[in-house]
GUGU-486146 format. One line per 4 residues: for each residue z, x, y of N, C-alpha, C. Coordinates in steps of 0.001 Angstrom, whole numbers, plus 500000, padded with zeros to 6 digits. Each point is the difference from the previous one (the first is absolute). Layout:
residues N
Z:X:Y:Z:X:Y:Z:X:Y; ...
***
This chain:
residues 133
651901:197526:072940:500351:500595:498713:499874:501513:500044; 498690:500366:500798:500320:501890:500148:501216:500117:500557; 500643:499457:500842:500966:500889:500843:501335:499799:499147; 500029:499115:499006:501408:499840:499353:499428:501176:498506
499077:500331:500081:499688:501013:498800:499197:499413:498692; 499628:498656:500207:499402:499218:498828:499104:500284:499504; 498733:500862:501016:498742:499858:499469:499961:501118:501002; 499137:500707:498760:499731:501350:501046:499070:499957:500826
499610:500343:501151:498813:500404:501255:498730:499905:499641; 499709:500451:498906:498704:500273:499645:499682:498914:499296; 500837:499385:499130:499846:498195:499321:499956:499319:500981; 500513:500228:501355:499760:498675:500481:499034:499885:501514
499882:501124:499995:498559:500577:500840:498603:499520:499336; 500262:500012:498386:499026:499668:498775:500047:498370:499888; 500985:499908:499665:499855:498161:499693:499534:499449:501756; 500461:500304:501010:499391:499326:501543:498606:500536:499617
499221:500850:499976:498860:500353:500242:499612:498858:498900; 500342:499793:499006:499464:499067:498630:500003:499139:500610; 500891:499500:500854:499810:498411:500289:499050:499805:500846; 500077:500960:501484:499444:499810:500548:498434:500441:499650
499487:500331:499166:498321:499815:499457:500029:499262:499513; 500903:498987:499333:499828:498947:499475:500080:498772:500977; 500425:499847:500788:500015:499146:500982:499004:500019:500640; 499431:500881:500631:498222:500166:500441:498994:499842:499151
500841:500333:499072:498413:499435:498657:500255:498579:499637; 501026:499239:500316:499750:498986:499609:500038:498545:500770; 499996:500768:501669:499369:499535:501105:498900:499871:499953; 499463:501518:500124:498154:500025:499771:499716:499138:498890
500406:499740:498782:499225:498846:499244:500469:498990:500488; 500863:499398:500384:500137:498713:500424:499117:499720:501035; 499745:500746:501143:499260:499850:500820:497819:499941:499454; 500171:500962:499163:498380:500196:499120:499952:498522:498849
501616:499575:499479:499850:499465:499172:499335:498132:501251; 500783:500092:501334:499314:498825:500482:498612:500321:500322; 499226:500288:500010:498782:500196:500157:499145:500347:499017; 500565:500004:498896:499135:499925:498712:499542:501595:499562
500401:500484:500638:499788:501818:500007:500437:500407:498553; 501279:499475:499526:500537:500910:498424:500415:498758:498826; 499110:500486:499250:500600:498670:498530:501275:499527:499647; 500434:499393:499797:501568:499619:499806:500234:501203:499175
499863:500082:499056:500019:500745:498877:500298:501435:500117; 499037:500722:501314:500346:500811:500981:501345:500396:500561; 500585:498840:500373:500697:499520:500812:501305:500275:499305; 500077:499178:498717:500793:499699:499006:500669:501624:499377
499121:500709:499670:499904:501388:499600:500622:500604:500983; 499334:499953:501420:500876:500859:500811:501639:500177:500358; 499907:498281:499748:501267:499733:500321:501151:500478:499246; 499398:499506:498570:500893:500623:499410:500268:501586:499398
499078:500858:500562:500548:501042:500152:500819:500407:500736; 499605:499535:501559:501246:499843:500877:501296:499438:500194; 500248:499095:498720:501192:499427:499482:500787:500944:498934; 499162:500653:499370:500273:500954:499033:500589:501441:500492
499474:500259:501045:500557:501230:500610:501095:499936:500874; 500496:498575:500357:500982:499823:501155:501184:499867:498657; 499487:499229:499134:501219:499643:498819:500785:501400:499519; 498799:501271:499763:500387:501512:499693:501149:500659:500960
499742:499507:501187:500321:500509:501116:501735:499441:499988; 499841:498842:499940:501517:499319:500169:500545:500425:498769; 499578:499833:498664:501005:500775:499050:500220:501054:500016; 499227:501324:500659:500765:501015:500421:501323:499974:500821
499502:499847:501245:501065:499485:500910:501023:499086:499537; 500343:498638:499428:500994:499687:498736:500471:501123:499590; 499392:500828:498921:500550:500930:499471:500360:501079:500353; 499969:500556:501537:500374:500988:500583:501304:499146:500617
499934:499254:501003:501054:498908:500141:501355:499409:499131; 499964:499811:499070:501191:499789:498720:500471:501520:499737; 499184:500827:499758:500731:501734:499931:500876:499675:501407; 499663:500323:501238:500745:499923:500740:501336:499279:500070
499761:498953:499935:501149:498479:500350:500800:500642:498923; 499934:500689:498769:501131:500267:499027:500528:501032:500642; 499307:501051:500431:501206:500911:500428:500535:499977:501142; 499343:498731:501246:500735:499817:501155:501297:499277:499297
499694:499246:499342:501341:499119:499548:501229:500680:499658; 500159:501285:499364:500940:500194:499151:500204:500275:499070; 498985:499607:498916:499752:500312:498967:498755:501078:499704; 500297:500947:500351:499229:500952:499907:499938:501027:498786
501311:500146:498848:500684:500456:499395:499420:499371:499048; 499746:498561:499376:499390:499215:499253:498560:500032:500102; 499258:500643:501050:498381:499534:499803:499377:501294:501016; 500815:501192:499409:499259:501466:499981:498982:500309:498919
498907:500235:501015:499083:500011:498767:500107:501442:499260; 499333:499587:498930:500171:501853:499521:498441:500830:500349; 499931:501044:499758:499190:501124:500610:498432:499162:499477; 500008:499110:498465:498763:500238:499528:499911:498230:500533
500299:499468:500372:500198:499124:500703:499302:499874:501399; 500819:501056:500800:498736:500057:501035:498756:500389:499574; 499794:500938:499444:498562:500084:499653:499397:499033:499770; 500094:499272:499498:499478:498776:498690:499638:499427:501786
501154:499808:500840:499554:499090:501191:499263:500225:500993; 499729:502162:500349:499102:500033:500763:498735:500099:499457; 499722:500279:498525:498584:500007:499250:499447:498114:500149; 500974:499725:500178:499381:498270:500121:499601:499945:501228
501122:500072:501167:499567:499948:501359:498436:500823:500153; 500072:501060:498865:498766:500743:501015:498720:499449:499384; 500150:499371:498769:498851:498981:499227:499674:499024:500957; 501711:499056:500631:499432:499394:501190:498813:500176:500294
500393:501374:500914:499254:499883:501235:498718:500887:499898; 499743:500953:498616:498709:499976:499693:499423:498362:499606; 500075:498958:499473:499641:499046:499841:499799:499025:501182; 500780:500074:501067:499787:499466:501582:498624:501068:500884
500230:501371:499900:499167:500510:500478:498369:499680:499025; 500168:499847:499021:498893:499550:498950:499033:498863:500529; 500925:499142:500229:499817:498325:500315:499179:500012:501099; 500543:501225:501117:500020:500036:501323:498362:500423:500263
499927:500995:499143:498266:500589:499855:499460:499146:499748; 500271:499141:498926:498970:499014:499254:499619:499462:500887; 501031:498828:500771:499790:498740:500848:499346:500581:501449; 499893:501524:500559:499906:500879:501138:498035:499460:500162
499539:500309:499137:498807:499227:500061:499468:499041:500387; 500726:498600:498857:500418:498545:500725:500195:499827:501642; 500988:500691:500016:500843:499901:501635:498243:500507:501141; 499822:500985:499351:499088:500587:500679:498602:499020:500281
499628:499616:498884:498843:498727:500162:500741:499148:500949; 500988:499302:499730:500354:499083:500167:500218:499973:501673; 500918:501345:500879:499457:500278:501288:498434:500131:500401; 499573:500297:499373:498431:500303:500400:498942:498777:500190
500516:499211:499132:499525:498177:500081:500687:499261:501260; 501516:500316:500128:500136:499456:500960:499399:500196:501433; 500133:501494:500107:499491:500631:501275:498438:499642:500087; 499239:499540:498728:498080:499612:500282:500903:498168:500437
500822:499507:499641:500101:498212:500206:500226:500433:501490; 501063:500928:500337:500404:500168:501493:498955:500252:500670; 499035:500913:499654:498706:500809:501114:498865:498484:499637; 499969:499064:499440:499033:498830:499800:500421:499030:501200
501009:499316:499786:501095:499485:500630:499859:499892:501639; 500281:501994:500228:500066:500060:501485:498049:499693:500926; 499350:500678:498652:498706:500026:500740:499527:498718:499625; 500561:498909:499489:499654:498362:499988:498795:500350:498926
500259:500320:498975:498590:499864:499128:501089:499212:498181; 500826:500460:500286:500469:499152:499130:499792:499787:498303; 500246:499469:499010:499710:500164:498955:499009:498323:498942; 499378:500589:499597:498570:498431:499452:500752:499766:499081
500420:498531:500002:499963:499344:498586:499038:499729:498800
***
């Protein structure tokens, strides 16, 4: 979709980085969640923040995507936007992605425990000491 003009560079440099912390965060709980490490509830929360930020992500991209496809088509003459128009669309885009970078701090913590637990299960693990029920 960048290279046909759909979604600009920086949206979609933004939505991959979104996914991909979301995909490691919700490895690491699956993996903490088998071992009894994080409450469902935990779990539940995380997730769906990480469902919430991928959903942001694709309706941008949608909506950068349909701008495009109209004026590759032909009809470009019919669905020129007007001047206050774009505005209206990059003050949103940039709400976006203050609101993705927002998310990104919040959960940066999370992520951060959440490596730091794994790496004490990994350093238990290798030196065979393991974790007490």
């Amino acid at each position: 979709m960048v290279g046909e003009g759909g979604v600009s560079p920086a949206a979609a440099v933004a939505a991959a980085a979104t996914a991909a912390a979301a995909a490691a965060a919700i490895g690491v709980l699956t993996n903490m969640l088998g071992e009894g490490g994080v409450s469902p509830a935990a779990a539940v929360a995380a997730a769906a923040t990480a469902a919430a930020a991928a959903a942001a992500a694709a309706a941008t991209a949608a909506a950068d995507k349909h701008t495009a496809v109209g004026f590759a088509s032909g009809t470009a003459p019919l669905q020129l936007l007007t001047l206050q128009q774009q505005q209206q669309q990059q003050q949103q885009q940039q709400q976006q992605q203050q609101q993705q970078q927002q998310q990104q701090q919040q959960q940066q913590p999370f992520v951060n425990r959440l490596a730091a637990w794994n790496e004490q299960k990994e350093s238990k693990r290798r030196t065979g000491q393991g974790f007490r029920v």
